[in-house]
C-alpha positions as CSV (number, residue, x, y, z in Angstrom):
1,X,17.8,-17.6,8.8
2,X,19.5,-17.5,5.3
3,X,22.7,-18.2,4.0
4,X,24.8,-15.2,4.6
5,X,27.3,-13.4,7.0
6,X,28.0,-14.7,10.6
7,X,24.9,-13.2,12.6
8,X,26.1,-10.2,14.6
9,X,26.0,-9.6,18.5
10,X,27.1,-14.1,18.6
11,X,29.6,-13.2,21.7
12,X,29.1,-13.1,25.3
13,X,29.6,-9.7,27.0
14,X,31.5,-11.2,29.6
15,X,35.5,-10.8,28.8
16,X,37.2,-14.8,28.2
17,X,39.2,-15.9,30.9
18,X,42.8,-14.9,29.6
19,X,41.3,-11.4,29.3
20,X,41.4,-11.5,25.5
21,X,38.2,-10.3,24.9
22,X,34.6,-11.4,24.2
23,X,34.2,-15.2,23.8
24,X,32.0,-16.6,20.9
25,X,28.5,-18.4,22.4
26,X,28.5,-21.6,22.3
27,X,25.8,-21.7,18.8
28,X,25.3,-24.4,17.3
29,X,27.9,-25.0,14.7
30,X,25.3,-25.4,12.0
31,X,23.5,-22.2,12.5
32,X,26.8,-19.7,14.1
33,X,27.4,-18.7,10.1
34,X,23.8,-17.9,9.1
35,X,21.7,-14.4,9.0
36,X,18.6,-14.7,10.2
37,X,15.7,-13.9,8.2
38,X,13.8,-11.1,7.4
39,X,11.9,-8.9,4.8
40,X,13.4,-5.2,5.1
41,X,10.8,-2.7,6.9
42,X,10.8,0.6,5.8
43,X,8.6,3.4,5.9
44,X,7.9,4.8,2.3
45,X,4.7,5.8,0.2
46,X,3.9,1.8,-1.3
47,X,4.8,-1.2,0.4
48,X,5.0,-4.0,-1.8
49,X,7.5,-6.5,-0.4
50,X,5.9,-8.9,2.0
51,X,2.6,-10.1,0.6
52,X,-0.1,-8.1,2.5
53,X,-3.3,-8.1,1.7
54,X,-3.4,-3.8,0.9
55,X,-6.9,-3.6,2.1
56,X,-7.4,-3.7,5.8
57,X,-10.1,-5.6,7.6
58,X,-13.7,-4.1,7.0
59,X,-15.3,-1.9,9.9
60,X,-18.0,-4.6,10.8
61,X,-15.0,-7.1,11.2
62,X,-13.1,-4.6,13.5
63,X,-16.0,-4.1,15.3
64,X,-16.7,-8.1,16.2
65,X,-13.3,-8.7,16.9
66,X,-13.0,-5.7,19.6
67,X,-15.9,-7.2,20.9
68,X,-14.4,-10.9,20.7
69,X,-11.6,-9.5,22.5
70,X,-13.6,-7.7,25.0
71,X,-15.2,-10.6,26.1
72,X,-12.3,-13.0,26.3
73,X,-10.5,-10.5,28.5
74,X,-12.3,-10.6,31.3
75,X,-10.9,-14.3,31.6
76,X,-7.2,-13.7,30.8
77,X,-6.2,-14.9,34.1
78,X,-6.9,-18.6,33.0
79,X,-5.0,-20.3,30.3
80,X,-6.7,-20.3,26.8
81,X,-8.5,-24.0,25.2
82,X,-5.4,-25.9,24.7
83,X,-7.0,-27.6,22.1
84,X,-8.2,-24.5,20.5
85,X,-11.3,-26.6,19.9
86,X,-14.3,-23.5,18.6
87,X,-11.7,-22.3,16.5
88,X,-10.6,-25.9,14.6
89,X,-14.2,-26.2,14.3
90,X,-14.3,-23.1,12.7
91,X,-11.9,-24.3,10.1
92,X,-13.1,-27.4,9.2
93,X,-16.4,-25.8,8.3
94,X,-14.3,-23.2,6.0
95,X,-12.5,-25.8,4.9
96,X,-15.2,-28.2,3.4
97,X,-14.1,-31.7,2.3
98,X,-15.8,-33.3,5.0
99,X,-13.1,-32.1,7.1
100,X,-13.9,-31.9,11.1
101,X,-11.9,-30.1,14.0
102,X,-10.1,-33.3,14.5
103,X,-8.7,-32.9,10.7
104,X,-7.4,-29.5,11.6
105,X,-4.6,-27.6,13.8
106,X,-3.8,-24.3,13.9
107,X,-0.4,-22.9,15.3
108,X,1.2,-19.1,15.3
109,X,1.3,-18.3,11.6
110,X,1.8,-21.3,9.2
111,X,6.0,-20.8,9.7
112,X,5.2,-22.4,13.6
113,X,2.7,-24.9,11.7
114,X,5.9,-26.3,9.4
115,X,8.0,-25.9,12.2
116,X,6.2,-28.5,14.1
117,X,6.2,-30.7,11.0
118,X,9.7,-31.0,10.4
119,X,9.9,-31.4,15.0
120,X,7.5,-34.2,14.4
121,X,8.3,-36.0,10.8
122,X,11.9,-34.4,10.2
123,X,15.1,-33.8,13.0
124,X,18.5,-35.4,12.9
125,X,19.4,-38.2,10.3
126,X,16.6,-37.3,8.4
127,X,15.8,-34.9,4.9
128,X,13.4,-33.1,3.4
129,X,13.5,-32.2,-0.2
130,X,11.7,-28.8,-2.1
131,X,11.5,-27.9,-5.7
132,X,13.3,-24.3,-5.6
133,X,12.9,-21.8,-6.3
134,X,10.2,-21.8,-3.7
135,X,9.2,-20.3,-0.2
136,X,12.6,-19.8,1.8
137,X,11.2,-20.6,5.1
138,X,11.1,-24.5,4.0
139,X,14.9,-24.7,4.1
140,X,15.7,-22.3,6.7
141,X,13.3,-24.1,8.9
142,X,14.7,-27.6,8.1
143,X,18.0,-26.6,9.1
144,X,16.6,-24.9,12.2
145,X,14.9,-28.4,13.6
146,X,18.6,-30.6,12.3
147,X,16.6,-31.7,9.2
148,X,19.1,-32.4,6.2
149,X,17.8,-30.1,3.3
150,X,17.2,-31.4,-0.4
151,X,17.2,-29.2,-3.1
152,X,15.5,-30.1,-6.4
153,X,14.7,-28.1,-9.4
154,X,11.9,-26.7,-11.1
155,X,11.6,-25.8,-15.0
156,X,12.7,-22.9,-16.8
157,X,9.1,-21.9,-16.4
158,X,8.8,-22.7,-12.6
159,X,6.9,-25.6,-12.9
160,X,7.4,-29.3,-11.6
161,X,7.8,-31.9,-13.5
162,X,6.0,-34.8,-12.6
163,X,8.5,-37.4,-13.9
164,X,11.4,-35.3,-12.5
165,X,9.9,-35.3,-8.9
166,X,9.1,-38.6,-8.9
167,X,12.5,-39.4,-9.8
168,X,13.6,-36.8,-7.3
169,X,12.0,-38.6,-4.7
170,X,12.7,-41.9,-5.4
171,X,15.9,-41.4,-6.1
172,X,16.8,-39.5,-2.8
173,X,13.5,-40.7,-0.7
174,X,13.3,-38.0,1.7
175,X,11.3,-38.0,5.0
176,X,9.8,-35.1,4.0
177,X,8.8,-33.9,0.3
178,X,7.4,-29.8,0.3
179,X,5.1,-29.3,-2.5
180,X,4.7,-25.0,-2.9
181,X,1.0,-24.5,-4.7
182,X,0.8,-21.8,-5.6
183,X,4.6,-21.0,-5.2
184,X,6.2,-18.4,-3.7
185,X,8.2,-16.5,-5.2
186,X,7.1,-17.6,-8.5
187,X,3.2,-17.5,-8.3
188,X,3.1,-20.7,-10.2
189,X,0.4,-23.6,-9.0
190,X,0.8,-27.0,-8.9
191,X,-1.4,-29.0,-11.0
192,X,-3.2,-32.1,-9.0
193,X,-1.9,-34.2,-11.2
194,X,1.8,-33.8,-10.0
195,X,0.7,-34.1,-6.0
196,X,-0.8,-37.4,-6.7
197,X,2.2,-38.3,-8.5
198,X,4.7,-37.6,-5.7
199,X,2.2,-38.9,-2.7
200,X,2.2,-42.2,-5.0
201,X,5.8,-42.5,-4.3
202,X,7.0,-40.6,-1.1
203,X,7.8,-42.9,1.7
204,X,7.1,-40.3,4.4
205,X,4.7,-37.0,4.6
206,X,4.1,-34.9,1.8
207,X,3.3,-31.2,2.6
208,X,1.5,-29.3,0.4
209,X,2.0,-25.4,1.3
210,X,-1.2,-23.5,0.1
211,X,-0.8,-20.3,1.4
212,X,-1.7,-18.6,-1.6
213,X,-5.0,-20.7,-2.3
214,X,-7.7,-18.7,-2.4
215,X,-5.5,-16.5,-4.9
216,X,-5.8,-19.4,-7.0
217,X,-8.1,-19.4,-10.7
218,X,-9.9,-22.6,-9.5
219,X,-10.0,-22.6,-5.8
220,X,-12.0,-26.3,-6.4
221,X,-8.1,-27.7,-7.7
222,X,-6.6,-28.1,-4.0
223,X,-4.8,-30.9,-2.4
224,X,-7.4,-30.8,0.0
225,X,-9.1,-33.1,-2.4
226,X,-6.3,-36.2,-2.2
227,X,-6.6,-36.0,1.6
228,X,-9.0,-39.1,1.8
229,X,-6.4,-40.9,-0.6
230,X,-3.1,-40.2,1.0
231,X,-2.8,-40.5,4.7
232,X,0.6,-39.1,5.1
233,X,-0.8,-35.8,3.4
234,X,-0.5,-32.6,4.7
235,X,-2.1,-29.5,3.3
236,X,-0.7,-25.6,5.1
237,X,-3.0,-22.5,4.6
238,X,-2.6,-19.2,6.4
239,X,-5.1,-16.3,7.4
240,X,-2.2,-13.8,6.8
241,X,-3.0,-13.2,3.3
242,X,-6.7,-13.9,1.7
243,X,-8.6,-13.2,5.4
244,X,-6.0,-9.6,5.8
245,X,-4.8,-11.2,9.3
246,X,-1.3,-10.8,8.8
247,X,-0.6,-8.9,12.1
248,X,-2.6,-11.8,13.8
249,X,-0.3,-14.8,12.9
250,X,-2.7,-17.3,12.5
251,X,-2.0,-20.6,10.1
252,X,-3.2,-24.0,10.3
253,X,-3.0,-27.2,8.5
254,X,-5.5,-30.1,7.5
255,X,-4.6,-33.8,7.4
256,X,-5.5,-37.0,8.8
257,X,-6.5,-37.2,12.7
258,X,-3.5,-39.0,13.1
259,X,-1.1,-36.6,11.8
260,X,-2.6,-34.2,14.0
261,X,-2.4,-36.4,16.8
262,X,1.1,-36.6,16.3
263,X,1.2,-32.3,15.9
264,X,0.8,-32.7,20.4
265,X,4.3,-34.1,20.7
266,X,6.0,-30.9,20.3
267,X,3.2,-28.1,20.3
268,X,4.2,-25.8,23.4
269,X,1.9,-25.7,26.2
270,X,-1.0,-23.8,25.5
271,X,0.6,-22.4,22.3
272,X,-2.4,-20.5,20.9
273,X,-3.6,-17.5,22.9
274,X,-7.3,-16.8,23.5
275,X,-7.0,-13.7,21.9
276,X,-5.7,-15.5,18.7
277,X,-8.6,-17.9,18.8
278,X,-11.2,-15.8,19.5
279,X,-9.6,-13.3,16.6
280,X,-9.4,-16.2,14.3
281,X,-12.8,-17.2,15.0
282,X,-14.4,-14.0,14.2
283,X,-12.5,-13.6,10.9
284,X,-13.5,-17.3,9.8
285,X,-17.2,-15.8,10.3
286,X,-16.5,-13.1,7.9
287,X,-15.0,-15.1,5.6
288,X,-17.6,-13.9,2.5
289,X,-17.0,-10.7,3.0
290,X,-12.9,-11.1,3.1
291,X,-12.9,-13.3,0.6
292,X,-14.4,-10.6,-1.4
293,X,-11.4,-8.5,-1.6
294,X,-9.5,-11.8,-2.9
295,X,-11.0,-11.4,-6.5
296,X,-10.3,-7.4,-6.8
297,X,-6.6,-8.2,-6.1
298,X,-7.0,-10.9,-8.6
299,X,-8.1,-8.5,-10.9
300,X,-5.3,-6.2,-10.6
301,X,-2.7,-8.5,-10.4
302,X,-3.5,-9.9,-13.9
303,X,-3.5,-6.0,-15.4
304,X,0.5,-5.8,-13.3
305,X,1.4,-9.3,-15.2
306,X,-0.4,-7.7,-19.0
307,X,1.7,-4.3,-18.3
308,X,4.8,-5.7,-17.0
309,X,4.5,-7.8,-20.1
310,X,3.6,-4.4,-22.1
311,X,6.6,-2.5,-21.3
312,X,8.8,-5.3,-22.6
313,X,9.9,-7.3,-19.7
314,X,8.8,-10.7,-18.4
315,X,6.3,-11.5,-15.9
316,X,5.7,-15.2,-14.5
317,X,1.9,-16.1,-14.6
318,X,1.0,-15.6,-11.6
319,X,-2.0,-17.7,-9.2
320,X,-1.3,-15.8,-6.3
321,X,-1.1,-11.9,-4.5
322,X,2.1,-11.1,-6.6
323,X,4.0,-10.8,-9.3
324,X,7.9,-12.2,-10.1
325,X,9.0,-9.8,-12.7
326,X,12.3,-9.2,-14.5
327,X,15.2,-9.8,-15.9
328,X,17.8,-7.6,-15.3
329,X,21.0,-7.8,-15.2
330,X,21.6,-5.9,-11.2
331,X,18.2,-6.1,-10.3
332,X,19.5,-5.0,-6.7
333,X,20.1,-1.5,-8.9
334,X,16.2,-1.7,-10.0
335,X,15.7,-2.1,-6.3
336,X,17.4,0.7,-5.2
337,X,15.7,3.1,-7.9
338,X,12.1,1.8,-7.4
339,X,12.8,2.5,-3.5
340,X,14.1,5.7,-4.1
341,X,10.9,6.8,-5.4
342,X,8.9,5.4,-2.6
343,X,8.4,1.8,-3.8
344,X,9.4,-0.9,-2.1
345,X,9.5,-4.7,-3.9
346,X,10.9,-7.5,-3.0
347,X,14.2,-9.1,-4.2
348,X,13.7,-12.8,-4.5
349,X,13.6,-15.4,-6.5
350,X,16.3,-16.3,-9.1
351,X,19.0,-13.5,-9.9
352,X,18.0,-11.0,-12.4
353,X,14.2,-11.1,-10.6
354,X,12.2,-9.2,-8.6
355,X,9.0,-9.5,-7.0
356,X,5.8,-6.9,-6.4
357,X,3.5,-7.9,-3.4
358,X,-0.6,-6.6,-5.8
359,X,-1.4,-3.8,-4.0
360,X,-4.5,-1.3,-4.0
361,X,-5.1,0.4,-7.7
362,X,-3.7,3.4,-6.6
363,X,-0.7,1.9,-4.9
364,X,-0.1,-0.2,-8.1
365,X,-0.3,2.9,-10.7
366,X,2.4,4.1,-8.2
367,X,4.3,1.5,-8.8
368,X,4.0,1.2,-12.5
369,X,4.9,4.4,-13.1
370,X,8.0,4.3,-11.1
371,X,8.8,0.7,-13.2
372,X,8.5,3.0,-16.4
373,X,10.8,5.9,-14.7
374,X,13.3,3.9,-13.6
375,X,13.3,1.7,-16.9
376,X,13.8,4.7,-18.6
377,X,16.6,6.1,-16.8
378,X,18.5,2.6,-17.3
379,X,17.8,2.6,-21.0
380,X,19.4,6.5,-21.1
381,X,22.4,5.1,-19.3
382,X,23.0,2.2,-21.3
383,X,22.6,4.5,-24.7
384,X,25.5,7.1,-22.8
């Protein structure tokens, strides 16, 4: 949910009592005035607004998850691992680190995996503070589970800066302190140096979101690293992006036993279907040959930063799957024209910005060219 009108449809069908009309649910008071949240989906030519991986999952990967699936049908009667044992397993060996199963958990997309954080480490009477701009979902999600929401600031640049958070967090000592590396919408990583800084201080958990890691230039610069060090440490990944699992919802965190111990007071029963597992699994197995699609889009996402750049406007540098482009002074006008030529970006991050999910070469070109048309036909209006 994001700040915004009063979500519509908040009434009961059922006439009040004096006849008046339909009554107002009773929603929480905290939440009746929000929107919920969402990406616009719309069908045109290039779909660049939600972060996909553009290719799909290879044939031999299709192919060994239908027959995954196949064989954990025949048992869909009975409730899947509730442990989801194989498949933690299966990410600890991914992983590295000397990470085991009992360092992992995996939950419904990484969203449910922070969700269960802040039901855990956050709730009523206490905060959690992010450097913004950075991934929405953080906030929305801490005001979702009663958690009081801290905003600090990044640079001009989007970057942290270590004495700043430090001071952030002593200052305000939050339950909670979100570290976005790489950040979203920005693309910007975190260097080590600034997660050791802040774990130094916090006096609660520090979660590092790395959804965008193995987007990263050096993959080997992760908090995974700091996890021996820093027992209140929590690193989130996804499979939604790098592994081409978005449609799956599979994310997962790493962190010491006992955090993930403490993950079973408020995990749902059996949260994690078989099908997920078993899905997960497969992809983990493929993970070379996924993986291998992460250093095309690298490729092409460094030429979208160098032509952005090119054409005269400003690109942040990028360590992810996109790029945050702008300025412009109605960017919700750019918007509009790129979609009317069958491109669709994302509007986020500060005003003036906007920001291009990498897609394939093809879909990119398409999207260049449209930058160009539409930049033109701005320039032409502004000379009228």
């Amino acid at each position: 949910m994001t700040d915004g009108a009063r979500t519509p449809g908040l009434t009961d069908s059922a006439a009040a009592s004096d006849g008046t009309g339909p009554r107002p649910l009773p929603v929480r008071a905290d939440l009746a005035d929000r929107a919920g949240y969402g990406a616009p989906q719309l069908e045109v030519a290039v779909r660049l607004n939600t972060n996909e991986n553009p290719y799909p999952p290879p044939a031999s990967l299709v192919a060994d998850i239908a027959a995954a699936v196949s064989a954990v049908a025949a048992g869909l009667n009975r409730y899947p691992d509730r442990e989801a044992w194989q498949l933690r397993e299966s990410l600890a060996r991914y992983l590295g680190h000397g990470l085991t199963a009992a360092h992992t958990w995996p939950a419904n997309g990484s969203n449910e995996v922070i969700q269960q954080l802040l039901q855990v480490f956050g709730g009523p009477g206490r905060s959690a503070l992010g450097f913004e701009p950075s991934y929405s979902m953080h906030p929305v999600i801490a005001r979702t589970t009663a958690t009081r929401w801290i905003s600090a600031q990044r640079t001009a640049d989007f970057r942290v800066d270590p004495v700043a958070a430090v001071r952030a967090v002593t200052s305000q000592r939050p339950d909670i302190v979100f570290l976005t590396s790489p950040n979203n919408p920005t693309g910007t990583a975190l260097p080590l140096a600034v997660v050791e800084a802040v774990c130094a201080v916090a006096p609660g958990m520090v979660i590092v979101d790395e959804a965008y890691a193995e987007f990263t230039r050096d993959r080997s610069a992760t908090a995974l690293t700091l996890l021996p060090r820093f027992p209140r440490l929590v690193v989130v990944r996804t499979m939604s992006k790098a592994f081409a699992l978005a449609g799956a919802r599979v994310g997962y965190l790493a962190a010491d036993p006992d955090v993930v111990r403490a993950m079973l007071l408020v995990r749902l029963p059996y949260h994690l279907s078989a099908l997920t597992q078993a899905v997960a699994r497969v992809a983990l197995a493929h993970s070379g040959e996924l993986l291998s699609t992460v250093t095309a889009i690298c490729a092409e996402r460094d030429l979208l930063v160098d032509r952005v750049r090119e054409i005269g406007l400003t690109a942040a540098d990028s360590e992810t799957n996109f790029v945050l482009f702008g300025t412009f002074a109605d960017r919700h006008a750019v918007w509009q024209a790129l979609l009317d030529r069958g491109v669709l970006v994302r509007e986020a991050g500060p005003p003036g910005w906007l920001r291009v999910t990498v897609g394939t070469p093809a879909e990119n070109f398409t999207f260049r060219s449209a930058l160009d048309e539409v930049l033109g036909t701005l320039a032409r209006k502004v000379r009228r």
